[in-house]
Structures are given as structure tokens and as C-alpha cells.
N, C-alpha and C positions, 0 to 999 in steps of 0.2 A: 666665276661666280656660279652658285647653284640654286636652283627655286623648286619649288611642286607649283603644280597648277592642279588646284581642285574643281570641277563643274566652272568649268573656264576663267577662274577667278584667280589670283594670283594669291596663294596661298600662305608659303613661308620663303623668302630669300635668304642667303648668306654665305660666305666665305667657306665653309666647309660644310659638310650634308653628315657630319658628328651631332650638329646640336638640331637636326631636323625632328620633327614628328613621325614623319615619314621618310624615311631616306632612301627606301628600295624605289621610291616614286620620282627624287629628286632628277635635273634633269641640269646639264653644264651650259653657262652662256659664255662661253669663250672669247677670249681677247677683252671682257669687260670686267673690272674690279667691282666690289661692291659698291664703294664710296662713288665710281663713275656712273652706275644705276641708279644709284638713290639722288645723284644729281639730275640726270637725266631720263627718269621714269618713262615720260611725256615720246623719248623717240622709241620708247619699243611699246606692243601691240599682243596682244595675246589671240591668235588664230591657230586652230588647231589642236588644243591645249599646249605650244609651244610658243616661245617668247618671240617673238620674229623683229629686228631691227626696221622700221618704217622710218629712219631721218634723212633718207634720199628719194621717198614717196611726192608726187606732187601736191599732196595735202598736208602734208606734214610743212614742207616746203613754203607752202601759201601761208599756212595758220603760224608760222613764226615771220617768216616777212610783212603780217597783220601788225603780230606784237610788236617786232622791232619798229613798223610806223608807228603804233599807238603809244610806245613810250616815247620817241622823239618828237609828237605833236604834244605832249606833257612836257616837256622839257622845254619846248618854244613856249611852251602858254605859260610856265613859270617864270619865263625871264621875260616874257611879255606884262606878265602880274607884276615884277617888280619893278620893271619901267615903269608904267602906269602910277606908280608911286614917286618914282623919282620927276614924271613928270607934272602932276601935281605939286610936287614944293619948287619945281621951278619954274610954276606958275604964281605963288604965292611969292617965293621969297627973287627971281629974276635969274640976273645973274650971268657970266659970260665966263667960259673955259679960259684956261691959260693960253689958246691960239684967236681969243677973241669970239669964239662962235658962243652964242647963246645956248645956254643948256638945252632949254625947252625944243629947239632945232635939232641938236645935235640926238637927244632922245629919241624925238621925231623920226629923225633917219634909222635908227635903230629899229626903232620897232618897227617901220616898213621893211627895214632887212627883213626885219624876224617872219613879217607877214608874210613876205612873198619864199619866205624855208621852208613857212606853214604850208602855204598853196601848194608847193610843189610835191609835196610827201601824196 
């Protein structure tokens, strides 16, 4: 892949430096395809006016083990939310599983599963 960096901003990227503005400026990121850049913008860094790869940085490193927590405590609280539903109507309508355990129990344990998946992230 090829880019310009103008006044440390990231200018123009792409596959060949034919359809640049500037192409005597363009500069090679090697070993990375386009479509793997434009996936992952987020792990390169523009110091120097070059592209410099930061996905082994220990900030880089924090600020996605953040995300990865912050979408798997989304993920407990949505199936937390949908508990919370199922167990409301088996508080209205009762009711016992096919091993005899009451719904509303059986929910119950779920969601303290889920609680203590939450706690631990």
C-alpha cells in the first residue's frame, strides 16, 4: 500500500501511487494491503510524517482490551435485559421447566451467572 502524508495528516492512500496527486511524495507500507488499512486504520499512527505500525504499543494494547471489555459487558446486559423479561412473565404466568424447576428460579440462576461474568470483566 502507498500514502502521502501532508503537514502530518494523512493525505491520499491506495494500491498504486498512478492515481495519486502527488506520487513523487508517495511513500510504501509494506506487508499491508489496502482493504487491511482501511480495516484497521486505528493500529497505525502517523509520527514523523511516516505511517508507523503502533498494534504492539502498550496503549494501543490497553485501549482494545478496554473495547473488547466494553462490548462483552454489552453483551451480558443484553441478555441480562432479556432475562428480566422472561422473568416477569414467569412471575405473572408461573410455571415449571420440563425437569420440574420453576422458571422464575431457573432465570434467577442465570442471571446471577451473568452477574458475577459482569463483575469479573
Amino acid at each position: 500500500m502507498f500514502y502521502v502524508i501532508k503537514d502530518e495528516i494523512l493525505y491520499e492512500f491506495a494500491d498504486t501511487i498512478e492515481v495519486f496527486d502527488y506520487p513523487d511524495e508517495a511513500k510504501e507500507l509494506q506487508g499491508v494491503t489496502l482493504f487491511e488499512f482501511q480495516m484497521n486504520k486505528d493500529k497505525y499512527r502517523i509520527e514523523n510524517g511516516v505511517l508507523v505500525d503502533i498494534s504492539q504499543t502498550d496503549e494501543y494494547l490497553a485501549k482494545t482490551a478496554a473495547a473488547e471489555k466494553e462490548a462483552a459487558q454489552q453483551e451480558i446486559q443484553k441478555q441480562l435485559d432479556a432475562l428480566d423479561l422472561k422473568c416477569i412473565r414467569a412471575m405473572r404466568e408461573g410455571g415449571n421447566d420440563t425437569d420440574g424447576v420453576p422458571f422464575l428460579d431457573k432465570y434467577q440462576a442465570q442471571i446471577n451467572e451473568l452477574r458475577a461474568q459482569y463483575n469479573s470483566l
